[in-house]
N, C-alpha and C positions, 0 to 999 in steps of 0.2 A: 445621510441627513437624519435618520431613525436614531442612527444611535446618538447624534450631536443630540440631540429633543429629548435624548433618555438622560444624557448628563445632565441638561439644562435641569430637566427638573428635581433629579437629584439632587442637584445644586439648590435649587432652588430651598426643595423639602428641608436640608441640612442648615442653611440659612434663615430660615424661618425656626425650626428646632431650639437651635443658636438662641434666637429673640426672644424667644416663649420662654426658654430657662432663664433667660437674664432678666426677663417683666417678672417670674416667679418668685428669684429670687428677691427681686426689689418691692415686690407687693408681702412679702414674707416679711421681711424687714420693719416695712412700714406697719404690719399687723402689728406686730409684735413691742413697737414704740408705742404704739396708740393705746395698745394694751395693759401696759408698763406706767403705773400711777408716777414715779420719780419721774422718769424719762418723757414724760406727757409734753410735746410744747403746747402752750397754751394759745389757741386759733384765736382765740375773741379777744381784742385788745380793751373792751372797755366790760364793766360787769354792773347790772342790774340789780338794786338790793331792794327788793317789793316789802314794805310792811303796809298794814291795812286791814281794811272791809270787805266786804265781797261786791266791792266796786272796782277792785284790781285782784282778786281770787281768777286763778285759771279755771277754774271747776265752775263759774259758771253756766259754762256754754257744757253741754254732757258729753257731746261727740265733734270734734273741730269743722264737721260741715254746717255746723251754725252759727259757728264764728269764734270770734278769737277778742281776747280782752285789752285795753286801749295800750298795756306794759308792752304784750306781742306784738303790736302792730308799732310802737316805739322801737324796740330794738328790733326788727323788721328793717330797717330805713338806713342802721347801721353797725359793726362789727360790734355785736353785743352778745353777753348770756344774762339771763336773769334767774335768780335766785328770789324766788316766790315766795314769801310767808305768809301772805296773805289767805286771813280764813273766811268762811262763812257756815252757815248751816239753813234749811230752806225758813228757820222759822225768826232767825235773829242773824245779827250782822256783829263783828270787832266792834267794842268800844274801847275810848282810850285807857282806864281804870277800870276795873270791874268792881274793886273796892268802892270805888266813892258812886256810883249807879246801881251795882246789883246785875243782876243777872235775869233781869225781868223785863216781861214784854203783856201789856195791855193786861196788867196783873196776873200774869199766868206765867210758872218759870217754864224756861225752855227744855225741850228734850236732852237737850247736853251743854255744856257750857263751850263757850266760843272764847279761846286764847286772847287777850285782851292785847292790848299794843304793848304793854310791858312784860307782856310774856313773851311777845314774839321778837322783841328786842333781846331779852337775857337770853334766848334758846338761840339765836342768832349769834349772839357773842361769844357765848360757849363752843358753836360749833365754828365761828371763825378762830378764836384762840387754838382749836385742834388740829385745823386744817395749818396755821399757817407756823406750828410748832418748831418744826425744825426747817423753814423754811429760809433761804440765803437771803440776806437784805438785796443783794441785786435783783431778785424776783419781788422780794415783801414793798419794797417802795412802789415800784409800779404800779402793781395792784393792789395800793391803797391809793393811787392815784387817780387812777381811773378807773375807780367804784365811785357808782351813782347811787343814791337811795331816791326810792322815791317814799313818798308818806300820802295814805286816803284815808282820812279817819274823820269821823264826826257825824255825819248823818243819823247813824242809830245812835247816839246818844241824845240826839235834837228829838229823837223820836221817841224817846222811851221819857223824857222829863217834857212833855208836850202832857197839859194836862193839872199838874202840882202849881206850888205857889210858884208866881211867875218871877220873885224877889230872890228864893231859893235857887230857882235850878237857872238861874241868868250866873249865881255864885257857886253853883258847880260846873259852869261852863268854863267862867277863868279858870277855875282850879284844872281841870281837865286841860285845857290849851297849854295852861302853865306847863302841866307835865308834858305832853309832846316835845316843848324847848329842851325838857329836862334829860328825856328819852335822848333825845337827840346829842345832846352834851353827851352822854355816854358815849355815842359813837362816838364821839372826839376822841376821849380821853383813850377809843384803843387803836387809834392812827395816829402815826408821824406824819399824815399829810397835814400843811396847813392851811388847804384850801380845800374843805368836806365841800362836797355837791348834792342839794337835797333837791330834790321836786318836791312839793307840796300841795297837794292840791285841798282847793280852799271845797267845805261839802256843799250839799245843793240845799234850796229852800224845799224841806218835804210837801209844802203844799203844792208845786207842782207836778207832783209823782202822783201816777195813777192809784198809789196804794190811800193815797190820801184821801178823806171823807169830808167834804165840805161844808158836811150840817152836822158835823162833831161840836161846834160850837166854839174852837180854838184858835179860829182862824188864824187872827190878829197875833194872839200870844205865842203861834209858830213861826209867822214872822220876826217878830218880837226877839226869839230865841237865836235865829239864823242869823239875826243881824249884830246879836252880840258874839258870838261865834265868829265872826265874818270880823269884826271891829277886831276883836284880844286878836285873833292869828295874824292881821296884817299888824298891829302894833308890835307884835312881838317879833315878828318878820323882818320886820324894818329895824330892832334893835338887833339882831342877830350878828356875831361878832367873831362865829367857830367858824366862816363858812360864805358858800353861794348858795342862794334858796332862791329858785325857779318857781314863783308862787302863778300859782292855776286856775285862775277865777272859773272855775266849772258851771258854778248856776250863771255866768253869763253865760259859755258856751250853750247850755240848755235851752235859756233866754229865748236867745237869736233864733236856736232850730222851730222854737215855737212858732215866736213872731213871724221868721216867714210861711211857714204854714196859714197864720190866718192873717197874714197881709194876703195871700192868695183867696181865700175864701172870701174876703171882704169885697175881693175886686180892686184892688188899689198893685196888685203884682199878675202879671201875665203868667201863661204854663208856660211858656219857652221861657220867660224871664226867670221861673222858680227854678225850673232843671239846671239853666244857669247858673244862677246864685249858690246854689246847696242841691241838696237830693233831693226834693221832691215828692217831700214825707206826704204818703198817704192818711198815715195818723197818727198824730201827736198826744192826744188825750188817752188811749187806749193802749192795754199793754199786749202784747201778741200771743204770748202765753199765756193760758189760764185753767186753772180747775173746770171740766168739766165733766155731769153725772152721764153715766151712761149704764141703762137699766140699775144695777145696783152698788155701781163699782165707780168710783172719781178716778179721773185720769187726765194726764194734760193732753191741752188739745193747741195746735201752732197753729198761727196765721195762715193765710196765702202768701203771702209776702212780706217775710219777715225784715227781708232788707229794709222795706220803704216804713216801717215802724218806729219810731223812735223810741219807743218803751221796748225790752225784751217780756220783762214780767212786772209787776205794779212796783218795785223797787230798783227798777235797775233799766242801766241802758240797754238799746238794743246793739247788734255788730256792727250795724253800718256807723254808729254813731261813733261808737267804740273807736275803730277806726282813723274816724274823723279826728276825735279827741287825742289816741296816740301820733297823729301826720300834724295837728296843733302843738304838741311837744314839743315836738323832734325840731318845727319850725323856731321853738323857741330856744334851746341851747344849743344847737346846730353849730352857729357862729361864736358864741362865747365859751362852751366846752368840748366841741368836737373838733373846733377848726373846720368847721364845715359851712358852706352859703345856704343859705334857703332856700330849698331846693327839692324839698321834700315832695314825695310821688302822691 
């Protein structure tokens, strides 16, 4: 019986040996495909083409335990990669033209220039013509098929002409929208698909942003600016003829997150009814991030609870909203561009 128990596990050892070099050699293989840029299969069947503001910049958030920007949390939901262009810098934000605004913020130029939307489109294009050079058309259709763009652009421009003749910069607004269409038309012209997919998201009213000053004196004429902004994109939107545009009413989404906040406060919404409805925003007014002095030296200082903020810092959302905004997305092409119900987590 000792020595049958001595084969067994010989047996056993040689059997197992056996396994271990055939996983070896088949995890060898697989390095070595994945490795191999020709030989790559491509995992993600649909691809993310981000241009923009630092409304959709990954650099955001500094380190991913503080969250993740609404593009991540959109292809989160489903077989996506995204291809990020999106810039920012802590002191200015993408405008669509840098020619026709300049490079200025509250009369002071900024510490470096931020790529404008038509720079991030021709560097984009450049580097898709390289990539997809010698590429087979059985690969090249597909994924011109099932590339998405999405588009955030306009708030710093609303911001930086807030201020000037209100006759002027309402006619550098069309011009600027205008050119978005234009931008856009580009990418046409370097796809054989004939059904481009763009997300667009329309910008927000900056008088709602905590970066905004109430006794600036402009009130009116920042509304004013938002809603001509807001008018030319959906006009031009609706004439759009290269394509499908998933337009993104954003300043309602902000809207909403407000008002229920002080429909709570007013008393007219319960606490269990607000956790229901939405998150449960501790503060909507206030941005969670901010410059603070500490003996001689400024440094930021975070909330307690950054989740339940709706501001990240005086320009921008916070994660949970973020979020929120990419799971509103995803709800909305779900069914017309993924084949997919709504269904969204």
């Amino acid at each position: 019986m000792r020595f049958l128990s001595k084969v067994y596990v010989l047996g056993a050892l040689a059997v197992c040996c056996m396994l271990f070099s055939a996983w070896s050699l088949r995890s060898s293989r697989f390095a070595s495909l994945a490795s191999s840029k020709p030989q790559q299969k491509n995992m993600y069947k649909y691809r993310l083409v981000v241009f923009g503001d630092s409304w959709s910049d990954d650099k955001l958030f500094k380190n991913p335990s503080q969250g993740k920007v609404w593009p991540e949390w959109l292809c989160s939901q489903f077989s996506c990669v995204r291809d990020n262009m999106a810039e920012s810098v802590s002191s200015a934000g993408v405008i669509v033209d840098s020619s026709e605004l300049g490079i200025f913020k509250a009369g002071k130029r900024t510490t470096r220039a931020v790529p404008d939307l038509k720079t991030q489109i021709s560097r984009w294009i450049q580097k898709e013509k390289e990539a997809v050079q010698e590429l087979p058309e059985d690969r090249l259709k597909p994924r011109q098929r099932n590339t998405i763009f999405s588009l955030s652009v306009g708030v710093w421009d609303i911001r930086r002409l807030i201020g000037g003749n209100v006759a002027t910069s309402k006619a550098a607004i069309r011009r600027s929208v205008a050119t978005i269409f234009d931008e856009l038309k580009r990418l046409t012209e370097l796809s054989t698909a004939k059904d481009m997919k763009v997300i667009l998201m329309n910008p927000v009213d900056v008088t709602l942003l905590p970066a905004y000053d109430p006794m600036d004196g402009h009130h009116r004429e920042a509304i004013e600016l938002f809603q001509e902004w807001t008018n030319e994109l959906k006009r031009l939107s609706e004439g759009w003829e290269h394509g499908s545009i998933f337009y993104v009413d954003t300043n309602s989404f902000l809207a909403d997150q407000i008002r229920e906040r002080q429909l709570w406060v007013s008393g007219y919404l319960e606490s269990a009814d607000l956790e229901k409805e939405g998150v449960g925003w501790e503060d909507v007014d206030r941005a969670c991030v901010g410059d603070r002095k500490k003996w001689i030296l400024w440094g930021q200082e975070i909330c307690d609870l950054p989740e339940k903020y709706l501001f990240w810092d005086d320009m921008h959302l916070g994660a949970t909203a973020h979020k929120l905004l990419g799971e509103l997305v995803f709800q909305g092409i779900g069914t017309e561009w993924l084949n997919k119900g709504k269904t969204a987590a």
